[in-house]
GUKOLLO-453733 format. One record per residue (C-alpha): x, y, z; residue in three letters. Coordinates in steps of 0.25 Angstrom, whole numbers. Each point is the difference from the previous one (the first is absolute). Layout:
<<X Y Z> ALA>;
...
END
This chain:
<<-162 -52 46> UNK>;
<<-13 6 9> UNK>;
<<-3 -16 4> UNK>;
<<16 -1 5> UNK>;
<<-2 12 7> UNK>;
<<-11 -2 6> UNK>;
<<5 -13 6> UNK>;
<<12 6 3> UNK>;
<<-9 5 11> UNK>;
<<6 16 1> UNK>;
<<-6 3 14> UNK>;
<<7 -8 7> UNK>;
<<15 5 -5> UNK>;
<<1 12 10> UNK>;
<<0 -11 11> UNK>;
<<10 -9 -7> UNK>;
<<10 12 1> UNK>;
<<-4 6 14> UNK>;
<<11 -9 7> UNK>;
<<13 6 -10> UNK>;
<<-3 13 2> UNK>;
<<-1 -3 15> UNK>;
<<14 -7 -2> UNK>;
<<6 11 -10> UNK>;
<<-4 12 9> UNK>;
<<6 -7 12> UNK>;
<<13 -3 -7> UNK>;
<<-1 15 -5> UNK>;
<<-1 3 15> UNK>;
<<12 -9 5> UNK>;
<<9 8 -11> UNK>;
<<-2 -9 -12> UNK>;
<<-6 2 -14> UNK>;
<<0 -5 -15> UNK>;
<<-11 3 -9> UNK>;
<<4 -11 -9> UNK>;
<<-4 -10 12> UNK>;
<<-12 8 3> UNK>;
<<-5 -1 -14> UNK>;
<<3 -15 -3> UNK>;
<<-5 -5 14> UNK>;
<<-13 7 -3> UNK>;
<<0 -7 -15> UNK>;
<<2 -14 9> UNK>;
<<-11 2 11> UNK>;
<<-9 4 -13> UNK>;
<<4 -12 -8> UNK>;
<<-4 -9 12> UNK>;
<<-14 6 2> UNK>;
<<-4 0 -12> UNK>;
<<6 -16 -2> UNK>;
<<-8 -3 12> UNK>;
<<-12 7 -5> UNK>;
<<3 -6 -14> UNK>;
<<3 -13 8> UNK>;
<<-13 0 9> UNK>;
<<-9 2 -12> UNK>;
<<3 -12 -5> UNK>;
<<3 -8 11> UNK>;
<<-17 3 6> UNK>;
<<-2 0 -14> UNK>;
<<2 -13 -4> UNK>;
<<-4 -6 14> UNK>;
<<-15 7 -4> UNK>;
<<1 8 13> UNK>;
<<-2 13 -5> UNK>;
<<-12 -5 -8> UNK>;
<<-10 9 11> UNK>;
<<11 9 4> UNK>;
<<-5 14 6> UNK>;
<<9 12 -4> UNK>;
<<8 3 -12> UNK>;
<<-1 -11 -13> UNK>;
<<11 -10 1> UNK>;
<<4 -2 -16> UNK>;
<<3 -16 -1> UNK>;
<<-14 -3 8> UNK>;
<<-9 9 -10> UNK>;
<<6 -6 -13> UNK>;
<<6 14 -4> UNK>;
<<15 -7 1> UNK>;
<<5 -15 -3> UNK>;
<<6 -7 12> UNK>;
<<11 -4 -10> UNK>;
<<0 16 -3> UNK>;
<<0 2 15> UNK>;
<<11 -10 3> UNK>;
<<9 5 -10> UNK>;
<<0 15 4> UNK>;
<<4 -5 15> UNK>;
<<12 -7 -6> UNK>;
<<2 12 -9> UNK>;
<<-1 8 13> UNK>;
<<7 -8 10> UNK>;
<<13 0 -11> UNK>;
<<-1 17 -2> UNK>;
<<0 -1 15> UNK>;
<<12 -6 4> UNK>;
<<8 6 -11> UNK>;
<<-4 13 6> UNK>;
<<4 -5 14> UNK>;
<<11 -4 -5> UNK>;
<<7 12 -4> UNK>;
<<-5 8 12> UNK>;
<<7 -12 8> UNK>;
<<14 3 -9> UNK>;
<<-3 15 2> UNK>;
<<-2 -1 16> UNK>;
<<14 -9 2> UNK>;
<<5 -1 -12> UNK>;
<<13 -10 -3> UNK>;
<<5 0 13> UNK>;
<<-12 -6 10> UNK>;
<<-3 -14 -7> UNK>;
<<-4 -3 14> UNK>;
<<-10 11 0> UNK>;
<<-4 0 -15> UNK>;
<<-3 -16 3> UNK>;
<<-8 4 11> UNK>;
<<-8 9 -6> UNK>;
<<-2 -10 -14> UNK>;
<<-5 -10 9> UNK>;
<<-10 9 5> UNK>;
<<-3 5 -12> UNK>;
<<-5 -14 -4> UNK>;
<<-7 -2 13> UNK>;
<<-8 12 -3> UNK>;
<<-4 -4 -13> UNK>;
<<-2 -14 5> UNK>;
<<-11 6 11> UNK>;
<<-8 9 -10> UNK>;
<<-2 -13 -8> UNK>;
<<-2 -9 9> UNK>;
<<-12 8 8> UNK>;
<<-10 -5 -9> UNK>;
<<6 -10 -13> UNK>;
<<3 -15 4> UNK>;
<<-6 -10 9> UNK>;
<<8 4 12> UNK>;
<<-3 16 -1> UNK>;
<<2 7 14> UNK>;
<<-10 10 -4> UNK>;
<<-11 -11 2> UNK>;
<<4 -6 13> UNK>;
<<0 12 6> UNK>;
<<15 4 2> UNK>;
<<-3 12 -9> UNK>;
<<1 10 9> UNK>;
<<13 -5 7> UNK>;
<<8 2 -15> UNK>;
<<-8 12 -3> UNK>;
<<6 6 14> UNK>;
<<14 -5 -3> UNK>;
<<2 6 -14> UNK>;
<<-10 12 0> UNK>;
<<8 3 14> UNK>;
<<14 -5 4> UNK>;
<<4 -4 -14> UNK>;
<<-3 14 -7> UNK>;
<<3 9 11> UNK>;
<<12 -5 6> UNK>;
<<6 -8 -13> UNK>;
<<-3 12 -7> UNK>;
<<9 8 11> UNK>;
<<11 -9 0> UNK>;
<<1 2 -16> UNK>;
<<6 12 4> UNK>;
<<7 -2 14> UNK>;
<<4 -13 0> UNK>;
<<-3 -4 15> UNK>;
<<-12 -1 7> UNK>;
<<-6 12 9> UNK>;
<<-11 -7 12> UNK>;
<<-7 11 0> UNK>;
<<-7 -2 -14> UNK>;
<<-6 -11 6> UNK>;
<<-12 8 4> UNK>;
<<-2 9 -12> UNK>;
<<1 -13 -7> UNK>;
<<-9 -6 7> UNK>;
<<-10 11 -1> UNK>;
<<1 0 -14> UNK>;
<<-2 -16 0> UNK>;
<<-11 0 9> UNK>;
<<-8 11 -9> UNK>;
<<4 -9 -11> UNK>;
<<-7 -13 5> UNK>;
<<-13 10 5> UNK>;
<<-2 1 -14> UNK>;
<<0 -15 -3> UNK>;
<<-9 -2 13> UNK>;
<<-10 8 -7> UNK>;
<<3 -6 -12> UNK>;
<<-3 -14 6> UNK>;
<<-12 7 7> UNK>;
<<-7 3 -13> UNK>;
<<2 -12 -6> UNK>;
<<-2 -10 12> UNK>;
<<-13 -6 -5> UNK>;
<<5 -4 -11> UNK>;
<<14 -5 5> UNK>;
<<-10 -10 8> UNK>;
<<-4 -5 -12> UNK>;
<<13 -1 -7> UNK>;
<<7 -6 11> UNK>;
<<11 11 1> UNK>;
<<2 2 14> UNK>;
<<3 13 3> UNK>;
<<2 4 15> UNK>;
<<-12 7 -2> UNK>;
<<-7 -14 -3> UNK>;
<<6 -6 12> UNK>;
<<-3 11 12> UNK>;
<<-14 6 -6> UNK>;
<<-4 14 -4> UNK>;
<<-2 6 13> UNK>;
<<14 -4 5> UNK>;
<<7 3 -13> UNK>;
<<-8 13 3> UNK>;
<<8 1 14> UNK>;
<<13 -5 -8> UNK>;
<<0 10 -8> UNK>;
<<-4 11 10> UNK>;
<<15 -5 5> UNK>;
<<7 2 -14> UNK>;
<<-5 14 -1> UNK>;
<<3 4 15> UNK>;
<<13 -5 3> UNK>;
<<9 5 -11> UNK>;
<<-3 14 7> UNK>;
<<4 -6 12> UNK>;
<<13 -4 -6> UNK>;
<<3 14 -8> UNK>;
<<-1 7 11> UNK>;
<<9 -9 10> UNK>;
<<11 2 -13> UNK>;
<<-4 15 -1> UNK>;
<<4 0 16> UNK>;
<<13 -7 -1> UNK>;
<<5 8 -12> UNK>;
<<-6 12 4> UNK>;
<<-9 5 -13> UNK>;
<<-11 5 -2> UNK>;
<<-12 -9 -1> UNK>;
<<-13 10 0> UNK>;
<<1 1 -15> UNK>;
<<-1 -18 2> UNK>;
<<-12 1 8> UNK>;
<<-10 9 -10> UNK>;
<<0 -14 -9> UNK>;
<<-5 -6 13> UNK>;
<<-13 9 1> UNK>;
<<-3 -6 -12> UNK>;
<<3 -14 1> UNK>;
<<-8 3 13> UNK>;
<<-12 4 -9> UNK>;
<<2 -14 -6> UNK>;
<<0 -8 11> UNK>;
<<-14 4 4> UNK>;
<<-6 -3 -13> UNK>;
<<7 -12 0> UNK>;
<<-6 -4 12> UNK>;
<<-13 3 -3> UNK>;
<<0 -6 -15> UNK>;
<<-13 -11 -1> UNK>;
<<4 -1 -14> UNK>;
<<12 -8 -7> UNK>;
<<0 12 -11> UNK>;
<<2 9 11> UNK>;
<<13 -5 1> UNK>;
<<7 4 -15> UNK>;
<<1 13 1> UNK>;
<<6 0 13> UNK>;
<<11 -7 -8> UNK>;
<<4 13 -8> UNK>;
<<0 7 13> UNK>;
<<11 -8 10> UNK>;
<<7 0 -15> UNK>;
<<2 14 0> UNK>;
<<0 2 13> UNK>;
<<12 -7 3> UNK>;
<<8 6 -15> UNK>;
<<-6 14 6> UNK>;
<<9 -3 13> UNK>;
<<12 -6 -4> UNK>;
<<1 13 -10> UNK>;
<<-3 6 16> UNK>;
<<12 -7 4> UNK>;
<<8 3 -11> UNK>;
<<-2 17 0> UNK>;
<<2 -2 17> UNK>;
<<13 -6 -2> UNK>;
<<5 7 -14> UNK>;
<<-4 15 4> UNK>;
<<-6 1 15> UNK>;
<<14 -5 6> UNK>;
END
């Protein structure tokens, strides 16, 4: 059980959720709640992390590019799991999933939307289809460098505003930018994923973005992941009129971040930087949420 676990990858949960308690306190916000679709869209955005982490693990695992990986053991490459193993708990994984998003669908619009309800399956499929595809198959996104582009879609629009239409069936424009705060601190963390590792992707032939602009501007990139959801909380603090000192304490620390990640000489350097943005961003979305739920 310690071997699932640890593939399972528990660090990186608290980001996977950071975008539905954006959404849910928003909705909470505009008048609307329902704990029973808070609770099974933070069961469905679990699922989907850990099936991609699940998912990933074999994927590099069976190509051999994480036989010299830096960071955390991967589980398939080190002979600890079967790729067969790995392969069925995806499966496994990827059914629980839907089943779950299932019922939150039929719980959010019930009988009465199949338009709706349609939508949303489709999606849910989609979602599944994309933390799979990142690394397993010969046509995986993750290794053409289109990593960051799905990571930002899900981690950010898809959580945050699917999550809020859950509750209020229409779309409110100005999620946008919390959305795409919370899906540009999502894809920071991939970029130091893809930072760490990038040596070894070289060798692997998995080309990240990283891969393709060099560390030094992937260092700039990510100097622009970090800055600009600031830039777009407090334009949405601005036209909603709340609070946003409370948002920009988790700045001061990131800021802290951005310096080492600028003067990092070493791939190692990079790891846990990881940890950081992670909790940095789950730290701001529960920011968010106590600004919205008791400050207003």
């Amino acid at each position: 059980m310690k071997h699932w676990i640890e593939a399972a990858r528990l660090r990186t949960l608290p980001l996977s959720v950071s975008g539905i308690i954006v959404g849910s306190a928003y909705a909470y916000y505009q008048g609307f709640s329902d704990w029973r679709i808070v609770v099974l869209a933070l069961l469905t955005t679990l699922g989907l992390q850990v099936l991609s982490n699940y998912a990933n693990d074999y994927g590099d695992g069976v190509k051999g590019t994480d036989a010299n990986r830096i960071g955390e053991k991967r589980l398939v490459a080190a002979g600890v799991i079967t790729a067969e193993q790995m392969k069925k708990a995806v499966i496994i994984t990827a059914v629980l999933t839907f089943i779950i998003a299932l019922l939150l669908i039929y719980v959010a619009f019930g009988k009465e939307n199949f338009a709706l309800s349609l939508i949303f399956i489709l999606l849910g499929i989609g979602s599944i289809g994309a933390a799979i595809k990142y690394t397993v198959g010969k046509s995986a996104y993750g290794y053409s460098g289109f990593g960051d582009v799905f990571v930002f879609i899900f981690f950010g629009f898809v959580s945050v505003i699917g999550s809020n239409f859950l509750f209020t069936h229409f779309i409110d424009w100005k999620l946008l930018l919390p959305a795409t705060a919370i899906g540009l601190l999502s894809v920071a963390v991939l970029n130091l994923n893809n930072m760490r590792d990038i040596e070894n992707d070289k060798i692997a032939g998995k080309n990240t973005l990283v891969v393709k602009m060099g560390l030094e501007n992937a260092k700039k990139y990510h100097s622009f992941l970090v800055i600009s959801p600031f830039i777009s909380l407090l334009i949405f603090s601005i036209i909603t009129d709340i609070s946003f000192f409370q948002m920009f304490l988790v700045f001061l620390i990131l800021a802290k971040h951005l310096k080492t990640v600028k003067i990092a000489n070493r791939y190692e350097d990079f790891d846990p930087e990881l940890k950081k943005v992670a909790l940095s961003t789950f730290a701001l979305s529960i920011l968010f949420w106590l600004t919205l739920v008791f400050l207003n």
